[in-house]
ROKE-92804 format. One record per residue (C-alpha): residue in one letter; chain; x negated, y, z negated. Coordinates in pm, 1 decimal, always signed. Each point is the difference from the previous one (the first is absolute). Layout:
N
[a A [X Y Z]]
...
# end
This chain:
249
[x A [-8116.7 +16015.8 -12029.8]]
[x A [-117.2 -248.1 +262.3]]
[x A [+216.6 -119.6 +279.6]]
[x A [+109.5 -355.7 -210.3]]
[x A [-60.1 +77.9 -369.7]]
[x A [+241.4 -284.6 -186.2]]
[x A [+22.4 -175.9 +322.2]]
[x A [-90.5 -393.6 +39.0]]
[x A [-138.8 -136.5 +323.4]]
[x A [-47.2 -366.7 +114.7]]
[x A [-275.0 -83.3 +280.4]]
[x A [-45.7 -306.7 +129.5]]
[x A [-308.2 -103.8 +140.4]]
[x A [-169.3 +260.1 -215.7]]
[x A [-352.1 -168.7 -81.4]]
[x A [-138.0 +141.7 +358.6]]
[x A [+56.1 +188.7 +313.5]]
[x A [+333.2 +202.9 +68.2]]
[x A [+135.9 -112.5 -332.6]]
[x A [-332.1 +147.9 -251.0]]
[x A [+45.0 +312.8 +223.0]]
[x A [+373.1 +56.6 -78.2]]
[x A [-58.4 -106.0 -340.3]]
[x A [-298.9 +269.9 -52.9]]
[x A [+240.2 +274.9 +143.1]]
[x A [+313.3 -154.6 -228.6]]
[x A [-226.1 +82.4 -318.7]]
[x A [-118.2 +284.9 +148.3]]
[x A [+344.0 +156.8 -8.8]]
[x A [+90.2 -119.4 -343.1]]
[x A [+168.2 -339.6 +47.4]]
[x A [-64.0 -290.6 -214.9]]
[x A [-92.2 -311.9 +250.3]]
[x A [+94.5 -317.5 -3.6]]
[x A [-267.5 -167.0 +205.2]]
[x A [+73.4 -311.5 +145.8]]
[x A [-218.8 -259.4 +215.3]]
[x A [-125.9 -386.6 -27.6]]
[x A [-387.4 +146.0 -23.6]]
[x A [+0.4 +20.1 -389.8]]
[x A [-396.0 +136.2 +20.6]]
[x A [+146.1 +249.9 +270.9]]
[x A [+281.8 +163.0 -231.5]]
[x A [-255.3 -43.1 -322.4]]
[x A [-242.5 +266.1 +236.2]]
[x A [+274.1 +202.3 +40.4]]
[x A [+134.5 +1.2 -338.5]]
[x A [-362.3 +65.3 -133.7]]
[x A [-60.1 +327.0 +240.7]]
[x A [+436.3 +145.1 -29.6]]
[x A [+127.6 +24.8 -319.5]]
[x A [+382.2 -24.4 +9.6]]
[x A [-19.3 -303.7 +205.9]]
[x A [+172.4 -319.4 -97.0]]
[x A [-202.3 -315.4 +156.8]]
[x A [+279.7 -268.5 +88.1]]
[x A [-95.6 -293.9 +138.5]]
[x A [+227.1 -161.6 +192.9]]
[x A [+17.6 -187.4 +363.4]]
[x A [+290.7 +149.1 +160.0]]
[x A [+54.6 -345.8 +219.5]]
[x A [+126.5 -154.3 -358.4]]
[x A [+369.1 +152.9 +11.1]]
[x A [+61.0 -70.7 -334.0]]
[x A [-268.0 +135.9 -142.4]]
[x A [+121.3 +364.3 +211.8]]
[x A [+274.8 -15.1 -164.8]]
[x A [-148.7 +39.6 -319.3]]
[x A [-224.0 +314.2 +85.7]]
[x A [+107.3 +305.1 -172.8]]
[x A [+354.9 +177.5 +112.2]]
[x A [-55.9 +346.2 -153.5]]
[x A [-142.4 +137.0 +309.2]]
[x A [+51.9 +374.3 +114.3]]
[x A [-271.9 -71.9 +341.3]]
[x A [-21.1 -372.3 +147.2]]
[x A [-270.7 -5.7 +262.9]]
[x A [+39.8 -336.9 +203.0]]
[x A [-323.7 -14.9 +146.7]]
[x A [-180.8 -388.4 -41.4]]
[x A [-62.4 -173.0 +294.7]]
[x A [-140.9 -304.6 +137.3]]
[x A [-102.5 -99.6 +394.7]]
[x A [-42.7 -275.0 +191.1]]
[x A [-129.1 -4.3 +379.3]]
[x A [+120.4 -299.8 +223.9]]
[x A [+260.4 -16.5 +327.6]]
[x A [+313.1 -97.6 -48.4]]
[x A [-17.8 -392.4 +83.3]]
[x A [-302.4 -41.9 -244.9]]
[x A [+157.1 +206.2 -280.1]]
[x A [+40.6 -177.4 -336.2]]
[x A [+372.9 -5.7 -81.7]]
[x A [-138.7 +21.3 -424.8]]
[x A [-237.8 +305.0 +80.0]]
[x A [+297.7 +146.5 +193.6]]
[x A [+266.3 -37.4 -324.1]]
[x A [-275.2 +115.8 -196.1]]
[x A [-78.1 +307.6 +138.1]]
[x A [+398.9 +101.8 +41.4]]
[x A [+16.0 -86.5 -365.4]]
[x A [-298.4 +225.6 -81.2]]
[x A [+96.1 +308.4 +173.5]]
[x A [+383.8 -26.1 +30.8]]
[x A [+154.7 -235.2 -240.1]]
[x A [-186.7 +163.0 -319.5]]
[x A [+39.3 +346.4 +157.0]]
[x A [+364.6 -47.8 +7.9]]
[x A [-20.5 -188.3 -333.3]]
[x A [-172.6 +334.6 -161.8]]
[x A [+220.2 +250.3 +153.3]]
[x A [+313.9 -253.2 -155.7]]
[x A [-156.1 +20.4 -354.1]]
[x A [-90.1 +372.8 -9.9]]
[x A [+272.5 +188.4 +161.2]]
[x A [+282.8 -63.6 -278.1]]
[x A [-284.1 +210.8 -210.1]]
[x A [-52.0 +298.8 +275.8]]
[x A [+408.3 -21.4 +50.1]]
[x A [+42.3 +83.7 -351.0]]
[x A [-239.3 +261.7 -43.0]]
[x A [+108.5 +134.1 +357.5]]
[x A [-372.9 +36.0 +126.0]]
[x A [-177.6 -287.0 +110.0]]
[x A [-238.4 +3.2 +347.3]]
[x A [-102.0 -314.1 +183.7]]
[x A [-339.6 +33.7 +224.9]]
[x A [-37.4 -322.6 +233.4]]
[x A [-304.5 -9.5 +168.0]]
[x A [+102.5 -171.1 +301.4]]
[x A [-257.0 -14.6 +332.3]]
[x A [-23.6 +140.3 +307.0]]
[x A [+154.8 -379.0 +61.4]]
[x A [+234.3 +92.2 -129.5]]
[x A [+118.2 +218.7 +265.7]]
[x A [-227.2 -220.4 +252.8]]
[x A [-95.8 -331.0 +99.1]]
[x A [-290.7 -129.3 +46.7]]
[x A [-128.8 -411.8 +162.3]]
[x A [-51.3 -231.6 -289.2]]
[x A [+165.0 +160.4 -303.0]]
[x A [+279.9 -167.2 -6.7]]
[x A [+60.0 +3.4 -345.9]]
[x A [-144.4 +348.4 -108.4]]
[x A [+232.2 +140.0 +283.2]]
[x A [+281.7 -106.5 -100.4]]
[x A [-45.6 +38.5 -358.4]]
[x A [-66.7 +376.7 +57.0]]
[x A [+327.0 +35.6 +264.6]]
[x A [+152.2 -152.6 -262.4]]
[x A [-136.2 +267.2 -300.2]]
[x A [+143.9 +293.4 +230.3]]
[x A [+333.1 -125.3 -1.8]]
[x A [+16.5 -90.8 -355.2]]
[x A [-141.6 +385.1 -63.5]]
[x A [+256.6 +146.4 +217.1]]
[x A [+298.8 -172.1 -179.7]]
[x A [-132.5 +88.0 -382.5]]
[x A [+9.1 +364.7 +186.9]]
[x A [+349.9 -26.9 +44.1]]
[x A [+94.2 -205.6 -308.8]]
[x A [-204.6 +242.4 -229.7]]
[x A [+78.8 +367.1 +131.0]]
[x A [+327.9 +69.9 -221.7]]
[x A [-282.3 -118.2 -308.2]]
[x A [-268.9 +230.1 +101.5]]
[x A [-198.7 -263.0 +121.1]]
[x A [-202.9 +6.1 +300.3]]
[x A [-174.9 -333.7 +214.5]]
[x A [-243.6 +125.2 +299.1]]
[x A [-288.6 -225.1 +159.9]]
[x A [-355.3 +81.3 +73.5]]
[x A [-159.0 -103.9 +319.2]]
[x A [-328.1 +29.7 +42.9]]
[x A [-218.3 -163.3 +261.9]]
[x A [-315.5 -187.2 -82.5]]
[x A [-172.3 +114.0 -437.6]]
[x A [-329.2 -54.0 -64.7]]
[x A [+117.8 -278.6 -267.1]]
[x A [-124.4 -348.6 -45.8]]
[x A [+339.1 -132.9 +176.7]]
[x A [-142.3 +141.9 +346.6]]
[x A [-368.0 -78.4 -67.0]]
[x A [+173.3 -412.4 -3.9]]
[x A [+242.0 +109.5 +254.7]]
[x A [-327.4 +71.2 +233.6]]
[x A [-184.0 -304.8 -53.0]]
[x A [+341.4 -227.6 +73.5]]
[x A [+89.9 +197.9 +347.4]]
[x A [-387.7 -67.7 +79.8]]
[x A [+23.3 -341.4 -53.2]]
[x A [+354.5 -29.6 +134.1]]
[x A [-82.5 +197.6 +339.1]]
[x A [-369.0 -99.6 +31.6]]
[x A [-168.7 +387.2 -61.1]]
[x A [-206.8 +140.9 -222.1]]
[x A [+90.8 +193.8 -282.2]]
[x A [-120.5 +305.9 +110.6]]
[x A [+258.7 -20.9 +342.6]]
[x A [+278.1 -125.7 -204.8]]
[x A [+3.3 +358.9 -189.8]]
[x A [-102.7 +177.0 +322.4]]
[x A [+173.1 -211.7 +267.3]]
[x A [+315.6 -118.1 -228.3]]
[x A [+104.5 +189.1 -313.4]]
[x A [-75.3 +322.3 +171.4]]
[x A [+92.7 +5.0 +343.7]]
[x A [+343.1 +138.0 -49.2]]
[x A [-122.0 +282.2 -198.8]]
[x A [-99.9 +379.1 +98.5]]
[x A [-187.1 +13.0 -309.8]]
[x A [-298.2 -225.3 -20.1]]
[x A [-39.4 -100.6 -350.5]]
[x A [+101.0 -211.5 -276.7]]
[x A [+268.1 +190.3 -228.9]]
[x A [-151.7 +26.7 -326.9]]
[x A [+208.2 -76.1 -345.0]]
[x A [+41.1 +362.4 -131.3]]
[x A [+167.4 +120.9 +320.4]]
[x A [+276.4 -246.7 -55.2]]
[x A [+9.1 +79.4 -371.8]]
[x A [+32.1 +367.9 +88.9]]
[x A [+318.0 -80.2 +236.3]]
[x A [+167.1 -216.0 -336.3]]
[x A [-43.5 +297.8 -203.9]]
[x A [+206.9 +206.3 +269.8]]
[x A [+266.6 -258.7 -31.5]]
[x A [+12.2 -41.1 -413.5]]
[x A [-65.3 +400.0 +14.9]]
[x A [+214.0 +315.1 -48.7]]
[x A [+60.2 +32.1 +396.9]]
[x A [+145.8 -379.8 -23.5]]
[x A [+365.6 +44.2 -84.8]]
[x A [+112.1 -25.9 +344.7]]
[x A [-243.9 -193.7 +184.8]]
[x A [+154.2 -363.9 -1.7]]
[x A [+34.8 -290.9 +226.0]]
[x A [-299.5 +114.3 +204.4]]
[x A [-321.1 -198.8 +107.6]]
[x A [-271.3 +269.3 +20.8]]
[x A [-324.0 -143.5 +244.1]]
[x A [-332.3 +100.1 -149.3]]
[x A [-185.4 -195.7 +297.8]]
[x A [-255.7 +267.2 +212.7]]
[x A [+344.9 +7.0 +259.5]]
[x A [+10.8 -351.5 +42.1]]
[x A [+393.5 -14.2 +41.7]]
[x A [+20.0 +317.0 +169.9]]
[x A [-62.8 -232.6 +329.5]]
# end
């Protein structure tokens, strides 16, 4: 039997990037997927090329419409995201509420509507993929900062909530993925700092690290299946960096 035959996962942000990859690896290991993202072509690809994948389309900044994505869920994997680049003073209050309600409010919305369901089967995992911002800060990501500080502590209490129910809440880190998010994140710290692309990856995004490359998708999607996987049942309320030793400063 594979790792999560009769299991049910939820990814959001699934069309692309970090959420595709965790979503390949879900179906790999015998999960059924619900898919969720706001790029309806992006989740049709992916539904085309994975069978066992549910395409949902929903945009995770309408609350209501979160709280009407499905509840039977064994695996949630909180992992949409949005950025915006700007300093403080120049920071627009809307993108800033947006951007909490993206990656915090619907997070917390989703982990609300599924654990009752992992409770009363008394197996249920929770995979947040957080940021190395999350555990770091950075000039001019206000929002995305604080949005991701605020993921780990949400993680950390479902940890504690959920361990007499079997369930489990841990947070992915990883540094800067080769996913269309950084390719916009490069050209708006360019612009914002007056660079060139090229020095914004080199200069910026990877100063910090010992490892001098982008993480690619499947290396996070590997550490997610250690965390839904056999050796999960007592690895909880941990953020686990996948960043080339970024936070190791």
């Amino acid at each position: 039997m594979s790792t999560l035959d009769g299991r049910t996962a939820l990814v959001t942000g699934a069309a692309s990037g970090i959420g595709a990859a965790i979503a390949r690896r879900l179906v790999a290991d015998g999960a059924k997927v619900h898919a969720v993202d706001r790029d309806e072509a992006g989740l049709r690809e992916l539904a085309a090329a994975l069978p066992g994948v549910d395409p949902v389309v929903c945009d995770l900044s309408d609350l209501a419409a979160v709280d009407r994505l499905p509840a039977e869920v064994d695996v949630l994997v909180n992992n949409a995201g949005i950025q915006h680049v700007a300093a403080v003073p120049d920071f627009d209050p809307e993108r800033f509420s947006l951007i909490l309600r993206v990656m915090l409010e619907a997070p917390f919305r989703l982990a609300r509507r599924v654990l009752p369901h992992m409770y009363a089967r008394g197996w249920g995992r929770v995979v947040n993929v957080s940021s190395a911002h999350g555990l770091r800060a950075s000039p001019f990501k206000a929002a995305y900062v604080s949005a991701k500080h605020g993921l780990e502590g949400l993680s950390k209490v479902i940890a504690l909530e959920g361990a007499e129910h079997g369930v489990t809440s841990n947070c992915l880190n990883p540094g800067y993925v080769r996913t269309p998010l950084v390719e916009s994140q490069v050209a708006d710290q360019a612009r914002t700092r007056g660079i060139e692309p090229d020095q914004v990856v080199e200069q910026v995004m990877l100063a910090a690290a010992a490892v001098k490359r982008l993480v690619e998708p499947d290396e996070v999607a590997e550490l997610a299946a250690l965390l839904y996987g056999p050796a999960s049942a007592s690895i909880t309320g941990a953020s686990l960096p996948v960043d080339g030793g970024w936070t190791a400063r």
